[in-house]
Structures are given as C-alpha cells and as structure tokens.
C-alpha atoms as a printed R data frame, in Angstrom:
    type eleno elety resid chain resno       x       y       z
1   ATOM     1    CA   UNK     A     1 -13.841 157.401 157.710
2   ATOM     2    CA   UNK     A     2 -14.504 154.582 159.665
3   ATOM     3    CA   UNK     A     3 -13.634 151.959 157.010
4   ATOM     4    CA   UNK     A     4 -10.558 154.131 156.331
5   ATOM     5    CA   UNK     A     5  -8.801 154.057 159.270
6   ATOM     6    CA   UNK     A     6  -9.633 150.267 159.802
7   ATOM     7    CA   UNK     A     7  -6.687 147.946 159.778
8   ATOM     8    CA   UNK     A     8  -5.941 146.467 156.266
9   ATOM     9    CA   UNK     A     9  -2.439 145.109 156.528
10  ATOM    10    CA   UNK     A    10  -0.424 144.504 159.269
11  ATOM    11    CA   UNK     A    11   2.987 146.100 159.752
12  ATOM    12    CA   UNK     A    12   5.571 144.497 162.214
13  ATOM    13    CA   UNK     A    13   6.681 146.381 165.330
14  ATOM    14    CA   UNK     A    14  10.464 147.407 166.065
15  ATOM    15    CA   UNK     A    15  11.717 147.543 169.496
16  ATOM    16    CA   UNK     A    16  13.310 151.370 170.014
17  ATOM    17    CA   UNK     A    17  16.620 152.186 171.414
18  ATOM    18    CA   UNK     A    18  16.474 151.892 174.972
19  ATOM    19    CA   UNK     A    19  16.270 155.400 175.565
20  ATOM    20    CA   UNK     A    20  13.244 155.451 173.289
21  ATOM    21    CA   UNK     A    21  11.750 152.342 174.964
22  ATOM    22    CA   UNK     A    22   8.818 154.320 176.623
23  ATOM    23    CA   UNK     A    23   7.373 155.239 172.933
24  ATOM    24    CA   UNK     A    24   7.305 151.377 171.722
25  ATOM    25    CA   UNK     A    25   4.293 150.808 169.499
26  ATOM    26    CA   UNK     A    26   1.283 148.024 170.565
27  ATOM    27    CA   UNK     A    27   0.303 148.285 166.923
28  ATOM    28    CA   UNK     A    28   1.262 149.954 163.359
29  ATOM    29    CA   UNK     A    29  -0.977 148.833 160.353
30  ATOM    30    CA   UNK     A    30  -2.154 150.227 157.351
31  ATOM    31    CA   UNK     A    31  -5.359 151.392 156.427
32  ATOM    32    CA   UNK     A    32  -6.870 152.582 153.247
33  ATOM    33    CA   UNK     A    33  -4.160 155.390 152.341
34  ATOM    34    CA   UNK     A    34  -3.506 156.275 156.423
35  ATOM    35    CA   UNK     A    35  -1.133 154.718 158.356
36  ATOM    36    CA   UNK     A    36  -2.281 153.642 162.125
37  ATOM    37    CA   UNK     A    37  -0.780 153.581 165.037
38  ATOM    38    CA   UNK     A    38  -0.304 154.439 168.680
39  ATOM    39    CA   UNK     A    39   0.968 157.107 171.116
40  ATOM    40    CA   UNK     A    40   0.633 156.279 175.019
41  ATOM    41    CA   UNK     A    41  -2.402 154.481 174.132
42  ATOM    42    CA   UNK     A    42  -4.336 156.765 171.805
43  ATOM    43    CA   UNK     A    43  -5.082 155.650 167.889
44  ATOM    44    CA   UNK     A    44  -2.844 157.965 165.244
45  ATOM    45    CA   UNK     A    45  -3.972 158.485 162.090
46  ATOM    46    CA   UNK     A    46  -1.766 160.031 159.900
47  ATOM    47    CA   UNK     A    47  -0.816 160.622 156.231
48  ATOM    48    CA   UNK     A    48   2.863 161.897 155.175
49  ATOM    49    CA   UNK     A    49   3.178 162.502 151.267
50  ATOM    50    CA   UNK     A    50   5.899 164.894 149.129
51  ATOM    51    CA   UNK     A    51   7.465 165.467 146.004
52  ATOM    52    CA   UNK     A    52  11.068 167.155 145.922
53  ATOM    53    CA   UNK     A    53  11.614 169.025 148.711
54  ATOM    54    CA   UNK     A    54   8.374 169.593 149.962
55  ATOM    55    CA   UNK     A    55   7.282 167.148 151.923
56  ATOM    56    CA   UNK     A    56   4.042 167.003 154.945
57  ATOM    57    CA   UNK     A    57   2.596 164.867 156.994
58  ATOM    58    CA   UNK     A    58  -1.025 164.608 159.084
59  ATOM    59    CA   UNK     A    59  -1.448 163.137 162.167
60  ATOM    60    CA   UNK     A    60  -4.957 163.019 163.612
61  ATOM    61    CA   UNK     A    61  -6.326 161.540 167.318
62  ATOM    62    CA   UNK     A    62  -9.265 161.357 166.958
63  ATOM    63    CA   UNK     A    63  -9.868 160.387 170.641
64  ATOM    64    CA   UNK     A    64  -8.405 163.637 171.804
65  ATOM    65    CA   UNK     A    65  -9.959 165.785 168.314
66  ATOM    66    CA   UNK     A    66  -6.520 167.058 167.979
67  ATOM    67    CA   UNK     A    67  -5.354 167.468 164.453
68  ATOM    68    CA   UNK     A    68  -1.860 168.608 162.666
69  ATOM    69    CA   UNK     A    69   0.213 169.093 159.405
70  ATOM    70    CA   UNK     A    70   3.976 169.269 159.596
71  ATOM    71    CA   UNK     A    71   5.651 170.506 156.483
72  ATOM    72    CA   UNK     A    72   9.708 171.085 156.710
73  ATOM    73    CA   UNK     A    73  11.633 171.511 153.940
74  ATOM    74    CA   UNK     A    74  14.657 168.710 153.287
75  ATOM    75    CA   UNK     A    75  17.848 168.315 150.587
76  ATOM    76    CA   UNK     A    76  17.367 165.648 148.829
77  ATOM    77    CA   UNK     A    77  17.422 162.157 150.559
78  ATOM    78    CA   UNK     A    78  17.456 164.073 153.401
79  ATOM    79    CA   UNK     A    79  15.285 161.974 156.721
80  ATOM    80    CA   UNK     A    80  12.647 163.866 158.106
81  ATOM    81    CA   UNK     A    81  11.406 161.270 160.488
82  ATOM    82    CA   UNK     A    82  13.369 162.665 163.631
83  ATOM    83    CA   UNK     A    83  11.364 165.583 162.712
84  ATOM    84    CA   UNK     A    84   8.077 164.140 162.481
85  ATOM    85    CA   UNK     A    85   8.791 162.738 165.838
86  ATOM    86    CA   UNK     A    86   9.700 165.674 167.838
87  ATOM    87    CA   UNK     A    87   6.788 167.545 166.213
88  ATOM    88    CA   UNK     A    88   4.722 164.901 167.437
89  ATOM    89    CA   UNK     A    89   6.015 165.097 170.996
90  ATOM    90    CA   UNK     A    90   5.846 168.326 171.761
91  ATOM    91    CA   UNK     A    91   2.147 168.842 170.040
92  ATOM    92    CA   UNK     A    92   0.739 165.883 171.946
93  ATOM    93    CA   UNK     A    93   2.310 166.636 175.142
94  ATOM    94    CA   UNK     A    94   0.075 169.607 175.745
95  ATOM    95    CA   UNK     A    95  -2.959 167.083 175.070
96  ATOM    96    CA   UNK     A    96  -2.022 163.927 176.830
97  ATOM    97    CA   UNK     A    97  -3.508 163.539 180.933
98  ATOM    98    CA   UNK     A    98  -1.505 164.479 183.904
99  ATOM    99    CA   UNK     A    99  -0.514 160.855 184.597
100 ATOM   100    CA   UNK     A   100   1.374 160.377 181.517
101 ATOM   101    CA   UNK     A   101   5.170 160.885 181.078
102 ATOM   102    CA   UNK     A   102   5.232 163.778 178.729
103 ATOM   103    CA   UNK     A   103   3.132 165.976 181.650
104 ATOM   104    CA   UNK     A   104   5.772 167.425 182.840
105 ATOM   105    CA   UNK     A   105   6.844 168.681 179.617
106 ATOM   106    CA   UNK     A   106   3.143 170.591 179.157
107 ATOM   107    CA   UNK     A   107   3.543 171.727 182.826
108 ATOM   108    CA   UNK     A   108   7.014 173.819 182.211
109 ATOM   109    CA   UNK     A   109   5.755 175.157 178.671
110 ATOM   110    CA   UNK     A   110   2.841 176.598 179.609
C-alpha cells in the first residue's frame, strides 16, 4: 500500500473561489491508480471510476481509519464532483478535532 499511495506525478493546485478558500489543497498528486491529496491537513486517498451512469468513488484517511464509497447515479455528462464534495464534508466533519472549522457542523448533527 505504501508504494501505492506514494507520490508519482505531480498535479498543480487551483486556488478555490473565495468562499471555498478554507478547503485549498497543500498538495494533489497521483499515485499508482489513487489520487492523493489533502483535507485540513490529513492525507486522502481516493479512487473514483464508472461506466454509464454508474459511477463511485473511495476516499480513505488513513490517519483517522475512516473509509467511504459514494455511488450517485448521473445523466450523461452529468458532474458529480459537487457531489463528491459535499459527501466528503459532511462524512469527515464527524471525524475531524474540535479545533477545526467543520466542528461545529458535527456538534449540531449529533
């Protein structure tokens, strides 16, 4: 695993909308078929395949041993990014500290 989730190429970093500016990425790179990156300082691993439709996508920490698939269905050409995101926000926001800026978020959904 270790050698798979290494870097192996390099991916440039865009700057998000301002609203989005908290979520800005200190790295995004490829490893060998997982794409890294990270969330308020944790390592994401993560894997997002389809064909047609159906489409999925893994995202591990493996700092936090957290682990999940998001599968949504989509018309064709169809972005499912936006979703991706918001799943990923909401999951990791019941895992992240009590210092970090999603806490609140855990706080009023628990």
């Amino acid at each position: 695993m270790k050698e798979m989730w290494s870097p192996q190429t390099i991916l440039p970093i865009d700057n998000p909308p301002p609203p989005l500016a908290g979520l800005k990425r200190n790295f995004a790179d490829e490893g060998l078929g997982w794409n890294l990156q990270d969330y308020h300082g944790r390592k994401l691993v993560g894997h997002r395949d389809g064909i047609g439709a159906f489409v999925s996508r893994v995202v591990l920490v493996p700092e936090e041993n957290l682990g999940f698939v998001c599968s949504p269905m989509r018309k064709k050409k169809a972005r499912t990014t936006p979703f991706f995101t918001a799943c990923l926000i909401t999951i990791s926001a019941y895992r992240l500290p009590t210092g970090s800026p999603h806490s609140r978020v855990s706080k009023t959904r628990r």
